[in-house]
N, C-alpha and C positions, 0 to 999 in steps of 0.2 A: 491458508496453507501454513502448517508450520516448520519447524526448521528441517523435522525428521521428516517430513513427504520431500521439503524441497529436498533432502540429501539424498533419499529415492529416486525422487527422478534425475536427479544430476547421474547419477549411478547410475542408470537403465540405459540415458541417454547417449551420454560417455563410455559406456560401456566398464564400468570400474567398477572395485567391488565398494562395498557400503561402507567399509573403514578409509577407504581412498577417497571416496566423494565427502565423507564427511571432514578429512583433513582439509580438502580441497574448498570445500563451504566454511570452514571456519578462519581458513589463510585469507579468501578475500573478505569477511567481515573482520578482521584484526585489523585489515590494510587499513579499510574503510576509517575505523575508528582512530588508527595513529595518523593518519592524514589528518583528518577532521581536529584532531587533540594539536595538532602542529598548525592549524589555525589557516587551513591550505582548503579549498575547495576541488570535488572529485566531479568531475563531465561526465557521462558516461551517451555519448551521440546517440541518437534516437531513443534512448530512453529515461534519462533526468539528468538532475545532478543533487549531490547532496552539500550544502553548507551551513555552517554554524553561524547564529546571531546571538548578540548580544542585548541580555536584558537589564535592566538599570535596576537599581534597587529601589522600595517605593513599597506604601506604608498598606496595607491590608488589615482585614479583621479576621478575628477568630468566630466562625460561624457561633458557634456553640455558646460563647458568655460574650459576645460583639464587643469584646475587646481590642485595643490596637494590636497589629503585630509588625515587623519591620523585616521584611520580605528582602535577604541581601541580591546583589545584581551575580546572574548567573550566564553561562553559554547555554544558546539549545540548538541540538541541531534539526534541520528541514529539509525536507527532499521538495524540489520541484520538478513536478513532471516534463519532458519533454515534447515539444510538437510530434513527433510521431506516436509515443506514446499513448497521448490525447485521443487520438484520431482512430488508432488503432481500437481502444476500449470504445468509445464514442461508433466507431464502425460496427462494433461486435454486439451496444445494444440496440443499434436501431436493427439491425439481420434479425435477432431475436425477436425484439416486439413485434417485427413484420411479419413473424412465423406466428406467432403468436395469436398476430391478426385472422390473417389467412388458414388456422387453425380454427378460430370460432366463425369465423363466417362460412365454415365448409359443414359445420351442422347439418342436420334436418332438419323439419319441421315436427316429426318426432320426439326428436332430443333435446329441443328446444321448450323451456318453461315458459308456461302461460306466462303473461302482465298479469301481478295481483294488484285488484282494485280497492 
């Protein structure tokens, strides 16, 4: 999905027009990122949270002439999912495979390809 389906469907959903949803989509990823920039972690219950970690700096090569390079320490940030999250995607692919299943075992004998030997 990207930003402009998600700002569609926030629109449809919300019932707003597509310049309102997309202010409304861009005011919570601003939040996102001044939180995160102010060194503060964002919860969001049943569906993750997002926090910044800290990398250390530490000596790398340059693919290309395998040279040394000196890689300084930087912030990155991480989303970790939530338990309900989890579970929720986790529900949705096994429903799928299951149909999936019960989709080829509902063949004929017709439709079904010889075993080549």
């Amino acid at each position: 999905m990207t930003k402009a389906e998600l700002v569609e469907d926030v629109a449809r959903a919300a019932e707003l027009t597509k310049k309102d949803a997309e202010r409304l989509v861009e005011i919570v990823f601003e939040s996102i990122i001044e939180t995160l920039n102010q060194g503060e972690k964002i919860e969001l219950r049943g569906f993750g949270s997002f926090r910044v970690r800290e990398r250390g700096a530490r000596r790398g090569r340059n693919p290309k002439t395998g040279d040394p390079v000196s890689i300084p320490a930087k912030r990155v940030p991480y989303f970790k999912p939530g338990k309900e999250l989890k579970e929720l995607i986790n529900d949705d692919n096994a429903a799928a495979q299951a149909s999936q299943a019960s989709s080829s075992r509902n063949l004929t004998d017709e439709t079904r390809q010889p075993p080549i030997l």
